[in-house]
PDB file with one MODEL, atoms N, CA, C and O in Angstrom:
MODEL        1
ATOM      1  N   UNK A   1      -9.797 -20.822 -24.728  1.00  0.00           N
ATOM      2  CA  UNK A   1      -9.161 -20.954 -23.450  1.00  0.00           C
ATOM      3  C   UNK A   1      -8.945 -19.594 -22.808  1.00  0.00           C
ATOM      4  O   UNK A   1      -9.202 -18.517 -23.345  1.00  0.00           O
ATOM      5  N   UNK A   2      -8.358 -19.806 -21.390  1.00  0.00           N
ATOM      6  CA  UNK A   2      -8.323 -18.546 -21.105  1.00  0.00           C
ATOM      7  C   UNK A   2      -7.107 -17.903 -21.735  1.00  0.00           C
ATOM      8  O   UNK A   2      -6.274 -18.631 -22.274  1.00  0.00           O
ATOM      9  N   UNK A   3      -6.926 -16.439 -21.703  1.00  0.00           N
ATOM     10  CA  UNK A   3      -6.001 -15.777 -22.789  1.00  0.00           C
ATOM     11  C   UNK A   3      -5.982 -14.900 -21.310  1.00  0.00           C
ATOM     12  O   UNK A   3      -4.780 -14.828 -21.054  1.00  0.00           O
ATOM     13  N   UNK A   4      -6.622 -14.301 -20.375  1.00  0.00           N
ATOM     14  CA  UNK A   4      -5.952 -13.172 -19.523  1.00  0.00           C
ATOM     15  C   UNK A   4      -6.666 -13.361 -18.507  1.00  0.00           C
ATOM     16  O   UNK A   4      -7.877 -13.573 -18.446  1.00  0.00           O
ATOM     17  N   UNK A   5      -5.851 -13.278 -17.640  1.00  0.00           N
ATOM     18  CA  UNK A   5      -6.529 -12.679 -15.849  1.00  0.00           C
ATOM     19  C   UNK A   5      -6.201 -11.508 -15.300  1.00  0.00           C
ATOM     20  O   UNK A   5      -5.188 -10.923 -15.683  1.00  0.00           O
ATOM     21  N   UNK A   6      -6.900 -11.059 -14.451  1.00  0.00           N
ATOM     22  CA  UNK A   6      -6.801  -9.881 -13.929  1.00  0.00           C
ATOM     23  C   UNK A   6      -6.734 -10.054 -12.017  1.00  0.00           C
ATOM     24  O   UNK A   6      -7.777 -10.186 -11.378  1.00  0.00           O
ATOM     25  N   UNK A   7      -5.812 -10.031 -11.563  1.00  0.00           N
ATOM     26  CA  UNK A   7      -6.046 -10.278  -9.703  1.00  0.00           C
ATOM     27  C   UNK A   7      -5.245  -9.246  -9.109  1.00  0.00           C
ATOM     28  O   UNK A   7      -4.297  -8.550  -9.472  1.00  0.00           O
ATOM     29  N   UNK A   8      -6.146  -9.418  -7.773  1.00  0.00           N
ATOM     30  CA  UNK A   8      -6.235  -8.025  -6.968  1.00  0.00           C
ATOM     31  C   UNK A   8      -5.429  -8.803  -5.681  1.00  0.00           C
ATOM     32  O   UNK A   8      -5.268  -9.994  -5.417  1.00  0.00           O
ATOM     33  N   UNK A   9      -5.166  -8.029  -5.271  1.00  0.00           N
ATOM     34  CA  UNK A   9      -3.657  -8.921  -3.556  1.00  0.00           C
ATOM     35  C   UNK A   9      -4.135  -7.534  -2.957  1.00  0.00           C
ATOM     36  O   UNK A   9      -3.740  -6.373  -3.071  1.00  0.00           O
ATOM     37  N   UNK A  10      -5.363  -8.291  -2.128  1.00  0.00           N
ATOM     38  CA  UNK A  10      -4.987  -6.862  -0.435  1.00  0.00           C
ATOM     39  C   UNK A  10      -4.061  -7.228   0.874  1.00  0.00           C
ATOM     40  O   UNK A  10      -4.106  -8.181   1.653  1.00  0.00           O
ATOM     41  N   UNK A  11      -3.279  -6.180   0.801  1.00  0.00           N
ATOM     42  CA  UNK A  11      -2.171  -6.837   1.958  1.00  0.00           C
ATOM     43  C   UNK A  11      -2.634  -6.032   3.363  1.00  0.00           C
ATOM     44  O   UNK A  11      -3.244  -4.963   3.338  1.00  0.00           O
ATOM     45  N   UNK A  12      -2.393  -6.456   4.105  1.00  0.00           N
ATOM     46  CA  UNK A  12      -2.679  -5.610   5.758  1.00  0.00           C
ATOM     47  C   UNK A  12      -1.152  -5.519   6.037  1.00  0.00           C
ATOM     48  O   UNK A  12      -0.202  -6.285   5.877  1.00  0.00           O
ATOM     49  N   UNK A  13      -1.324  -4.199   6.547  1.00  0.00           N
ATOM     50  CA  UNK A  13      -0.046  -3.496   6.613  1.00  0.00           C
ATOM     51  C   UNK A  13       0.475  -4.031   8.366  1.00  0.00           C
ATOM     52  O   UNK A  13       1.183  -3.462   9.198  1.00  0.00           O
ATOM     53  N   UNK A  14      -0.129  -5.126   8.387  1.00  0.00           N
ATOM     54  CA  UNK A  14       0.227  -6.124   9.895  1.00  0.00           C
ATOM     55  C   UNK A  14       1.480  -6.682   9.574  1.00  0.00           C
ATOM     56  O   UNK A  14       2.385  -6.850  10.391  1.00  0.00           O
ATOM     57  N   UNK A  15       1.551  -7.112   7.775  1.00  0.00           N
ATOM     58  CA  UNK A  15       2.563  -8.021   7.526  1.00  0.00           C
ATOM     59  C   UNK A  15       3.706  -7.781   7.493  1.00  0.00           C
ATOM     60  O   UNK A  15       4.633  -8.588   7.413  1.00  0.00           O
ATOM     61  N   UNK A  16       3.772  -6.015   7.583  1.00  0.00           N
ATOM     62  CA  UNK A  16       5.111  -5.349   7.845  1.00  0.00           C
ATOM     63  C   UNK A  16       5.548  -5.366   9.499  1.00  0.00           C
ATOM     64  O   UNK A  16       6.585  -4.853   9.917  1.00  0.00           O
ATOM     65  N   UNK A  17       4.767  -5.907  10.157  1.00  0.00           N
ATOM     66  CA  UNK A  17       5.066  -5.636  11.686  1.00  0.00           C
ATOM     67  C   UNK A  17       4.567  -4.895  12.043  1.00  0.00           C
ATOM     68  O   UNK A  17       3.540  -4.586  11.439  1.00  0.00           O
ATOM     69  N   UNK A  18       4.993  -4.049  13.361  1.00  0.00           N
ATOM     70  CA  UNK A  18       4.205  -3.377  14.554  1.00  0.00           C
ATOM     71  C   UNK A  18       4.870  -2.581  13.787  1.00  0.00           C
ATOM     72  O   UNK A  18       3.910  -2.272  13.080  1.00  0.00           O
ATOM     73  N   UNK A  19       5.809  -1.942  13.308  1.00  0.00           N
ATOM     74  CA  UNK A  19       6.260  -0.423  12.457  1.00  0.00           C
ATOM     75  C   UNK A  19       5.090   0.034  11.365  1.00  0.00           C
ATOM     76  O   UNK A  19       4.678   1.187  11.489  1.00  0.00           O
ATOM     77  N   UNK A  20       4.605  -0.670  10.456  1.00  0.00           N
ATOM     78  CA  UNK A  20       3.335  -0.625   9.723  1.00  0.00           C
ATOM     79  C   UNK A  20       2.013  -0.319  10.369  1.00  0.00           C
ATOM     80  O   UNK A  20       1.300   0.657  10.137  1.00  0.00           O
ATOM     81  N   UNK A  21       1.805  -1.240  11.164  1.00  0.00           N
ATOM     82  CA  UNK A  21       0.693  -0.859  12.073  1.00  0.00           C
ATOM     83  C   UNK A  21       0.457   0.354  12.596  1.00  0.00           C
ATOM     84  O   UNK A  21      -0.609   0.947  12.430  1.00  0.00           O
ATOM     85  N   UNK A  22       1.556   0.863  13.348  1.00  0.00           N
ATOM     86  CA  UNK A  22       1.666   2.335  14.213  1.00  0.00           C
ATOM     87  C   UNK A  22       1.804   3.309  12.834  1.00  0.00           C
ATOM     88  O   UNK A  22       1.144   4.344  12.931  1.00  0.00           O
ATOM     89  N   UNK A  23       2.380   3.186  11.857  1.00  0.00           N
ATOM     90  CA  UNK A  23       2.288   4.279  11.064  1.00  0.00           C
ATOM     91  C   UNK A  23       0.964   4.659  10.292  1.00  0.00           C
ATOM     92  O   UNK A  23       0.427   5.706   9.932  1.00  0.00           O
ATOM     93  N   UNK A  24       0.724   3.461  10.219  1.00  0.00           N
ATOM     94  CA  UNK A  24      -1.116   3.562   9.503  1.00  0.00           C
ATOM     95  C   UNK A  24      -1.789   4.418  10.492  1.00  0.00           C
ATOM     96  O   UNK A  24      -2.406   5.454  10.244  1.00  0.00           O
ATOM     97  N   UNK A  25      -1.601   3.866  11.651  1.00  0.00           N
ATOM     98  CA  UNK A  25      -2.849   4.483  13.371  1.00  0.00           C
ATOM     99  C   UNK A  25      -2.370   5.825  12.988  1.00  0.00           C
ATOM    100  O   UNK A  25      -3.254   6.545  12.522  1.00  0.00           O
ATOM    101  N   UNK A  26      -1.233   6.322  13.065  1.00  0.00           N
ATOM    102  CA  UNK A  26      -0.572   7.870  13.377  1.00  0.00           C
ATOM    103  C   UNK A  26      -0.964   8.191  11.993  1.00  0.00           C
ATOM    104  O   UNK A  26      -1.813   9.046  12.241  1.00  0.00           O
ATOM    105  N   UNK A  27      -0.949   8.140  11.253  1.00  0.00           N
ATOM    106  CA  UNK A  27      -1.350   8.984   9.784  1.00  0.00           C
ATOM    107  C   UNK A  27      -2.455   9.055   9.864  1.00  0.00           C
ATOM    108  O   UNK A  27      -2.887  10.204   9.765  1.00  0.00           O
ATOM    109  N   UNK A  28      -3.550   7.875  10.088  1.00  0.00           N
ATOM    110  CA  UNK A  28      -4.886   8.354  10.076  1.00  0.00           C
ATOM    111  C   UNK A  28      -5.824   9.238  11.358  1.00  0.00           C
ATOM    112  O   UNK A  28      -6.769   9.995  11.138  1.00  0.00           O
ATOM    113  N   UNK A  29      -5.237   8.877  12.733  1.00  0.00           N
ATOM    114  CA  UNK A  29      -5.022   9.772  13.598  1.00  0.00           C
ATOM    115  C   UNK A  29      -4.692  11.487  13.455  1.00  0.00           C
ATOM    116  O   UNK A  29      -4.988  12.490  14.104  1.00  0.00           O
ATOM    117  N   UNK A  30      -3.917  11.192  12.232  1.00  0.00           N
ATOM    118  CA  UNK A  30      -3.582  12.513  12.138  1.00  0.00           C
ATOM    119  C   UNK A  30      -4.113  13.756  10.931  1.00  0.00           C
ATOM    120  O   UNK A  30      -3.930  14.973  10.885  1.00  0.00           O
ATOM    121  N   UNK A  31      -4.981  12.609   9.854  1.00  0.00           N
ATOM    122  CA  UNK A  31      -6.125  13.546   9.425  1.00  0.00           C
ATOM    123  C   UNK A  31      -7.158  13.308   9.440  1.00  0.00           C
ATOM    124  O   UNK A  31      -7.842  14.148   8.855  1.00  0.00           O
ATOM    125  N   UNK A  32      -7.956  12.088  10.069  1.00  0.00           N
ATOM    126  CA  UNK A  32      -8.932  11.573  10.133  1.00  0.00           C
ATOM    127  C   UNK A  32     -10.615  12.845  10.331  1.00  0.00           C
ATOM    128  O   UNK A  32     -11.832  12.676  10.257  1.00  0.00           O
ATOM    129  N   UNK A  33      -9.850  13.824  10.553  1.00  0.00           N
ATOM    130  CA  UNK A  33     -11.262  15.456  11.055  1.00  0.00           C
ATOM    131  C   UNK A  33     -11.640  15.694   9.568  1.00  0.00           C
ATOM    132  O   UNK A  33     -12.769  16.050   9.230  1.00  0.00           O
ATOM    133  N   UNK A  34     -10.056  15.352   8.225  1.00  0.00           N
ATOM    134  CA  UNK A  34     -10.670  16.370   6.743  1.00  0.00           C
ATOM    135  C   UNK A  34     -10.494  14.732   6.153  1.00  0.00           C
ATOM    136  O   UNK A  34     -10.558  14.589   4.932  1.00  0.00           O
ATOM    137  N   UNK A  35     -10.345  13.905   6.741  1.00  0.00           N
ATOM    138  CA  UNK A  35     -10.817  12.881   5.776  1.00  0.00           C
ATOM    139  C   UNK A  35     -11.582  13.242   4.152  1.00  0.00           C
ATOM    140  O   UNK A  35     -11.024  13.136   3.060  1.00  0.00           O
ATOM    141  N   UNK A  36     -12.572  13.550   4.337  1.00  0.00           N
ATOM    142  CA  UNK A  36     -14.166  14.034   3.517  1.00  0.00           C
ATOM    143  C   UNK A  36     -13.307  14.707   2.264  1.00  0.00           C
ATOM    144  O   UNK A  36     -13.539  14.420   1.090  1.00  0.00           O
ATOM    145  N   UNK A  37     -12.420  15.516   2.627  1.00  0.00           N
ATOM    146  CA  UNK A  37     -11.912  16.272   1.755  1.00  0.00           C
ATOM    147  C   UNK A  37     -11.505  15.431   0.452  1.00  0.00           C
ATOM    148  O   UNK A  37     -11.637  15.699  -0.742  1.00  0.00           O
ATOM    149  N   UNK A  38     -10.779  13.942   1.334  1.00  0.00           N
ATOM    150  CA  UNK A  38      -9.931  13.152   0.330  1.00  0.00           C
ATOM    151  C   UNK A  38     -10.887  12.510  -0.905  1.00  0.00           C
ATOM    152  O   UNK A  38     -10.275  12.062  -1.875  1.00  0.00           O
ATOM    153  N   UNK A  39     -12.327  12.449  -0.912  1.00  0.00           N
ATOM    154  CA  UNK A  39     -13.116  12.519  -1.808  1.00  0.00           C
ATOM    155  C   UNK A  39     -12.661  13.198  -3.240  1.00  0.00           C
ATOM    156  O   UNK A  39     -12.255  12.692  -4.286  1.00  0.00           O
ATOM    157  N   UNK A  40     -12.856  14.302  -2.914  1.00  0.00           N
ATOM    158  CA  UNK A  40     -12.337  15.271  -4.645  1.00  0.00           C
ATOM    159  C   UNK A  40     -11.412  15.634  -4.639  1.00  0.00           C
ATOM    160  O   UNK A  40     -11.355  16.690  -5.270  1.00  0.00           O
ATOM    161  N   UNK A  41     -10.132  15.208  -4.063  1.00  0.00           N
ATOM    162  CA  UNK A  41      -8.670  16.048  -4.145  1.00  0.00           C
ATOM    163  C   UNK A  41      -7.758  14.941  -3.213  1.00  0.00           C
ATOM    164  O   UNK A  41      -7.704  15.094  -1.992  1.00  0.00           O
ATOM    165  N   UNK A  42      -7.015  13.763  -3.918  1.00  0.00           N
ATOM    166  CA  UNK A  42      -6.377  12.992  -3.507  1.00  0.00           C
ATOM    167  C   UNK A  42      -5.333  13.954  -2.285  1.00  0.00           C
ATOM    168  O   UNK A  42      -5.315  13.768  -1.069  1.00  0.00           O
ATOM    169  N   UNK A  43      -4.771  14.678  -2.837  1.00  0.00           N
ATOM    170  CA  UNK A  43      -3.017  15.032  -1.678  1.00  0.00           C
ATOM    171  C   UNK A  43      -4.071  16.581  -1.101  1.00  0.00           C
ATOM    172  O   UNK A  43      -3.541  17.692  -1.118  1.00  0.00           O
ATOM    173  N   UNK A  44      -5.247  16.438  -0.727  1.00  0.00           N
ATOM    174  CA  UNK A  44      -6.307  17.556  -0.085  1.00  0.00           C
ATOM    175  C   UNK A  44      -5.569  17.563   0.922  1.00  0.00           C
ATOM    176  O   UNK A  44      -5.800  18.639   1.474  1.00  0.00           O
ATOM    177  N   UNK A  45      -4.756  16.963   1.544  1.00  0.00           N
ATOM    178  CA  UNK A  45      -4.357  16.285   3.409  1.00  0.00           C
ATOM    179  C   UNK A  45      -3.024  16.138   3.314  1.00  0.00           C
ATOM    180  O   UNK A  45      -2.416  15.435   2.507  1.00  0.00           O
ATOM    181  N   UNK A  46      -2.473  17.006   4.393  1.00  0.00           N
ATOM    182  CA  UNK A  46      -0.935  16.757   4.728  1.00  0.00           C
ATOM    183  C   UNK A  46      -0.641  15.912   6.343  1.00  0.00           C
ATOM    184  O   UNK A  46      -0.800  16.278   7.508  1.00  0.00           O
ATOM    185  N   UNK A  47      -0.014  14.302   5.542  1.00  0.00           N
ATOM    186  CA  UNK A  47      -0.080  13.015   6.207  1.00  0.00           C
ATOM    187  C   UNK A  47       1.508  13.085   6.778  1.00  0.00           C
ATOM    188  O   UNK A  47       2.411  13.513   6.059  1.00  0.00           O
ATOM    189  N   UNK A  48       1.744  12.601   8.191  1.00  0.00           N
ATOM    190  CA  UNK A  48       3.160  12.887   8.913  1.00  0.00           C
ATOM    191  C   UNK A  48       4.060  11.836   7.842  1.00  0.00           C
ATOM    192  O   UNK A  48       3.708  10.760   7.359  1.00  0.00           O
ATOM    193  N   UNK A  49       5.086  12.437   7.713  1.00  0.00           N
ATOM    194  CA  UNK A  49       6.221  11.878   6.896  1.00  0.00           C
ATOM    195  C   UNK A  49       5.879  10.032   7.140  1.00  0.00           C
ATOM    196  O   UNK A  49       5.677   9.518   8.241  1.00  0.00           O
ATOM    197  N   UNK A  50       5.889   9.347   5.900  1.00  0.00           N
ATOM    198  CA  UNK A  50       6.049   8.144   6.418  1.00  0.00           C
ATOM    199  C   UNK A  50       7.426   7.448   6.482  1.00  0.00           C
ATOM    200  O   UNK A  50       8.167   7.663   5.523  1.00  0.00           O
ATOM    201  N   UNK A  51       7.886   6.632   7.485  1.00  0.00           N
ATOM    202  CA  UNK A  51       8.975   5.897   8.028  1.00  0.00           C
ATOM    203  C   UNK A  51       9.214   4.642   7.336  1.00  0.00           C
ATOM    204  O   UNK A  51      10.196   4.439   6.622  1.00  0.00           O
ATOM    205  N   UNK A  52       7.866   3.431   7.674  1.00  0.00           N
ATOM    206  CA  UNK A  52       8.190   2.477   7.146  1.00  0.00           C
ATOM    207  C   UNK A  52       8.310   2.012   5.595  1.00  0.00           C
ATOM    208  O   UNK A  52       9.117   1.404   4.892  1.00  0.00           O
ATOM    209  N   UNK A  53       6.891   2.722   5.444  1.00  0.00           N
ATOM    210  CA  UNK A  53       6.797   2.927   3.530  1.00  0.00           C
ATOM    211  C   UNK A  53       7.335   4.201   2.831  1.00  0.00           C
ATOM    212  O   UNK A  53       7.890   5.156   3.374  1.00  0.00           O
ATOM    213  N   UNK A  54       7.135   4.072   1.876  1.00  0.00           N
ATOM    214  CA  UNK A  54       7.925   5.193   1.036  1.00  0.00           C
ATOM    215  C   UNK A  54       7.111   6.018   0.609  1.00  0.00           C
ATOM    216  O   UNK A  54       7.519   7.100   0.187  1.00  0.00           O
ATOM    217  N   UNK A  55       5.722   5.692   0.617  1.00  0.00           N
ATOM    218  CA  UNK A  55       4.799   6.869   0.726  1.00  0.00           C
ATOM    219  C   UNK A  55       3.744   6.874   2.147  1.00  0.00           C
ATOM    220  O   UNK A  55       4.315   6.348   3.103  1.00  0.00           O
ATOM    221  N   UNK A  56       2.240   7.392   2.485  1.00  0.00           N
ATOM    222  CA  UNK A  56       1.595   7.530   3.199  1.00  0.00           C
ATOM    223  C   UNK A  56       0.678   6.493   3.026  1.00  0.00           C
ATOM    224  O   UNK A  56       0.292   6.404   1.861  1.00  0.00           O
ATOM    225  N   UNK A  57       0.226   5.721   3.761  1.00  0.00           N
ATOM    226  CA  UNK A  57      -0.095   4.472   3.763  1.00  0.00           C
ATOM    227  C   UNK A  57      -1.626   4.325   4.182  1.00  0.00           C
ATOM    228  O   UNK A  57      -2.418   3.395   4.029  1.00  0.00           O
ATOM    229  N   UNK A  58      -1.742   5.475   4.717  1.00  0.00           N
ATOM    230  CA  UNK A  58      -3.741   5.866   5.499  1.00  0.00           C
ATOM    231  C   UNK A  58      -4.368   6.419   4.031  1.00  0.00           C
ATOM    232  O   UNK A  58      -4.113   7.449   3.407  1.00  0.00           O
ATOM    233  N   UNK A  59      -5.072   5.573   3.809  1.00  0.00           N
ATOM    234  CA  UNK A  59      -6.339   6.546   2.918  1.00  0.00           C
ATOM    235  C   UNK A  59      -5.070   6.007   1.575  1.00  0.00           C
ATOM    236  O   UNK A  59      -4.947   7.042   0.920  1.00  0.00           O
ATOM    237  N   UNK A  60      -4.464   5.306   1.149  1.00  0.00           N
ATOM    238  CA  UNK A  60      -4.029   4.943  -0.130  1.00  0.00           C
ATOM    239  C   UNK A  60      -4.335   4.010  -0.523  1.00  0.00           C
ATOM    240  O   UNK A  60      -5.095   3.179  -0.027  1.00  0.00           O
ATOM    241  N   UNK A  61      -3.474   3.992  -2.030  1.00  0.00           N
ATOM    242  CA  UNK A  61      -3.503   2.823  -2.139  1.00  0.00           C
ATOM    243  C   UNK A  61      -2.408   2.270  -3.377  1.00  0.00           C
ATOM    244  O   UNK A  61      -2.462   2.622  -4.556  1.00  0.00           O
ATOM    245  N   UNK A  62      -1.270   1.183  -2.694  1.00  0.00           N
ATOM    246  CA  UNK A  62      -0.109   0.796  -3.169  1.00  0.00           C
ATOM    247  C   UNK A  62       0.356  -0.177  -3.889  1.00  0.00           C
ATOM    248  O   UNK A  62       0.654  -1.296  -3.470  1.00  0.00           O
ATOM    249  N   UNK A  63       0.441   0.259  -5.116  1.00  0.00           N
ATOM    250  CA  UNK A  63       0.553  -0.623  -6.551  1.00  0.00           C
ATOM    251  C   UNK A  63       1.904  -1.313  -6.630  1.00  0.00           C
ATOM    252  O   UNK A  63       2.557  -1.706  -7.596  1.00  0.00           O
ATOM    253  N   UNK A  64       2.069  -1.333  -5.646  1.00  0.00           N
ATOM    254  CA  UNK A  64       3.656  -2.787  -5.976  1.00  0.00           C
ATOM    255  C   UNK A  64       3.604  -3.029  -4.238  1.00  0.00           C
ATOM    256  O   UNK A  64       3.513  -2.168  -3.363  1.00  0.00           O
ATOM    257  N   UNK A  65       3.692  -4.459  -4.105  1.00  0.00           N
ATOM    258  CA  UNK A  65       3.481  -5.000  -2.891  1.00  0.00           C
ATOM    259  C   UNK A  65       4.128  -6.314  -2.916  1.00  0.00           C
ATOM    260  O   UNK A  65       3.684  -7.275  -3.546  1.00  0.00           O
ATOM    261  N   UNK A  66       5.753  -6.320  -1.834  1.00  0.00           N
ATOM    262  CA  UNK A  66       6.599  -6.582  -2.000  1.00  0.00           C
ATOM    263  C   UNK A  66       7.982  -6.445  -2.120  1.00  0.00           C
ATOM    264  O   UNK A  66       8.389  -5.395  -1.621  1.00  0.00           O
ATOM    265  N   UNK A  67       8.858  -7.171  -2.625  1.00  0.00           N
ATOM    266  CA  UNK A  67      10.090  -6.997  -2.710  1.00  0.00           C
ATOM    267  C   UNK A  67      10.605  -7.426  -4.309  1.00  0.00           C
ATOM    268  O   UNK A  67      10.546  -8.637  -4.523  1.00  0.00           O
ATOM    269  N   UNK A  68      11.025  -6.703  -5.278  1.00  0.00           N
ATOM    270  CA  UNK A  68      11.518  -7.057  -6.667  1.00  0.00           C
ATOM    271  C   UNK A  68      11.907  -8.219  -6.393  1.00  0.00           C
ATOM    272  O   UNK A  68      12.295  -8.500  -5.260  1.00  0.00           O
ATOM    273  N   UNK A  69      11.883  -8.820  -7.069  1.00  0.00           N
ATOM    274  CA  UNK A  69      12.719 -10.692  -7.688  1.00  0.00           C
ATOM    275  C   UNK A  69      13.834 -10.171  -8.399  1.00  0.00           C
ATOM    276  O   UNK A  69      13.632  -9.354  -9.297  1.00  0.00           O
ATOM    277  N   UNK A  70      15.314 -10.645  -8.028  1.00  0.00           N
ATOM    278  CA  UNK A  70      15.529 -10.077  -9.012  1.00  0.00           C
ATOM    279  C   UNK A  70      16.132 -11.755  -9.962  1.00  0.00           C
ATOM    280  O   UNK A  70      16.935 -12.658  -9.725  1.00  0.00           O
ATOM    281  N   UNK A  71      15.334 -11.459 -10.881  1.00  0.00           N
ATOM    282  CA  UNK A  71      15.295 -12.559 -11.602  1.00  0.00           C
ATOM    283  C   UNK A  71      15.312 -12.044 -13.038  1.00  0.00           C
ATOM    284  O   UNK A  71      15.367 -12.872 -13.947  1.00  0.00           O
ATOM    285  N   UNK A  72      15.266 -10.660 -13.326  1.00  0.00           N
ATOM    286  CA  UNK A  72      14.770 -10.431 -14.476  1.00  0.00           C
ATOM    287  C   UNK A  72      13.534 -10.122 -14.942  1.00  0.00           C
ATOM    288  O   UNK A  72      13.477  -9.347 -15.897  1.00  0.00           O
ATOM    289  N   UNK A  73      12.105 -10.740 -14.282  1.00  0.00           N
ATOM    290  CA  UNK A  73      10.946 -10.897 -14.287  1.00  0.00           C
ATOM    291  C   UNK A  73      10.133  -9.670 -14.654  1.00  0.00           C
ATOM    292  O   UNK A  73       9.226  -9.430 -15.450  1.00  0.00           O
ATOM    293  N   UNK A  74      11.068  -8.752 -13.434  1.00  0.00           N
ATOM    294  CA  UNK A  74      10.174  -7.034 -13.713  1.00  0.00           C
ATOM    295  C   UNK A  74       8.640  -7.550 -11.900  1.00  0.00           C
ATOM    296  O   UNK A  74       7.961  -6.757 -11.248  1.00  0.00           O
ATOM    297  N   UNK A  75       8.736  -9.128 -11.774  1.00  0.00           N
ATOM    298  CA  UNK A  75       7.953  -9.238 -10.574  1.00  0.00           C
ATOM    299  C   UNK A  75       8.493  -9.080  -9.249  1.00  0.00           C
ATOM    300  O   UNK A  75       9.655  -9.209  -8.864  1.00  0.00           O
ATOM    301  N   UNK A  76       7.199  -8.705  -8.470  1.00  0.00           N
ATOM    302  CA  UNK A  76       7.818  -8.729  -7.014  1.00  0.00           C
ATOM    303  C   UNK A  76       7.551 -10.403  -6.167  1.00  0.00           C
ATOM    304  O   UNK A  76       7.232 -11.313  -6.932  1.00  0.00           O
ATOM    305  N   UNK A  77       7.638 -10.632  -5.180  1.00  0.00           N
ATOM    306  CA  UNK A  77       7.548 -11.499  -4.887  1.00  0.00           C
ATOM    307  C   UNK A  77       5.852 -12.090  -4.697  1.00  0.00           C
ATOM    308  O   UNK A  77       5.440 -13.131  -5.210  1.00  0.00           O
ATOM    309  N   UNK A  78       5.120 -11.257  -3.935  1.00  0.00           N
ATOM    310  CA  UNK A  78       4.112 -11.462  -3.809  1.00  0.00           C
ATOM    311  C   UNK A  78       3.467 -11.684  -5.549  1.00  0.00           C
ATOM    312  O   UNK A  78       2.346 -12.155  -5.738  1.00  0.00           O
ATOM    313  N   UNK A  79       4.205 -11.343  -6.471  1.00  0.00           N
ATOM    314  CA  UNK A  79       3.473 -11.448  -7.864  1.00  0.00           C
ATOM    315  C   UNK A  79       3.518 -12.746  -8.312  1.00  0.00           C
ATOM    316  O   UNK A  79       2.595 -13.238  -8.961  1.00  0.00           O
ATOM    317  N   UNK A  80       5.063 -13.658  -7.856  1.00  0.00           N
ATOM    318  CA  UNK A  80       5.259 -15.036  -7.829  1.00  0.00           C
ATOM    319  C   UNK A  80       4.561 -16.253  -7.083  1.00  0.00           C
ATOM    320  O   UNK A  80       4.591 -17.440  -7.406  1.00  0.00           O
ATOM    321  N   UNK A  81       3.732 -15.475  -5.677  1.00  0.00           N
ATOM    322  CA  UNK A  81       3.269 -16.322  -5.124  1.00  0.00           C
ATOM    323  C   UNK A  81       1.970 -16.534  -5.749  1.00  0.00           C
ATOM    324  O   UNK A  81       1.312 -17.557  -5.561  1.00  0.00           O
ATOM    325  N   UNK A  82       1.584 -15.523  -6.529  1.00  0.00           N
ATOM    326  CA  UNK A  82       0.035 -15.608  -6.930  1.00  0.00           C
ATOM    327  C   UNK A  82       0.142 -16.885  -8.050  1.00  0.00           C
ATOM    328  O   UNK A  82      -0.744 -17.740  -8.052  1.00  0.00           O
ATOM    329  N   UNK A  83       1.163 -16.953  -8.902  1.00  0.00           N
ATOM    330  CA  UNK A  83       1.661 -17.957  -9.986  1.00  0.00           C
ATOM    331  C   UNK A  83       1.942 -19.154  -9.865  1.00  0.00           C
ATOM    332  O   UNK A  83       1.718 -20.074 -10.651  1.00  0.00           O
ATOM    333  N   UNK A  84       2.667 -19.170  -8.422  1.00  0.00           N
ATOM    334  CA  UNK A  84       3.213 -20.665  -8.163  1.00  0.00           C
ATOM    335  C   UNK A  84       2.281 -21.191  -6.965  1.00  0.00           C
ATOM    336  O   UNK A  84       2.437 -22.325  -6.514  1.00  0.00           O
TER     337      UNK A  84
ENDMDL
END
């Protein structure tokens, strides 16, 4: 039987609202010339402070997506919807 899965959740940063949206445009707006760089040197690029997220949201990519449960679980919510 099966014994493990492995799943991937791409979220569009739409689902945060028009605050998500504009911060994605303005960060990538704002290094989009050394992009190229971000190839061999992840933090190559200094991205305008981000507001809505807690890190820089252009050119990443964000390993907890969601809000904790707090249930004990250690899941976020979006981790529950994949389950139920």
């Amino acid at each position: 039987g099966l014994t493990r899965l492995i799943v991937s959740s791409y979220q569009a940063v739409s689902g945060s609202g028009l605050a998500g949206v504009e911060e994605l445009a303005s960060q990538a707006r704002a290094v989009i010339d050394g992009a190229e760089q971000l190839v061999h040197d992840g933090p190559a690029l200094s991205f305008p402070a981000p507001v809505k997220y807690v890190a820089p949201i252009a050119f990443n990519v964000v390993p907890l997506a969601g809000s904790l449960v707090d249930d004990g679980s250690g899941e976020t919510d979006e981790d529950q919807k994949l389950r139920n």
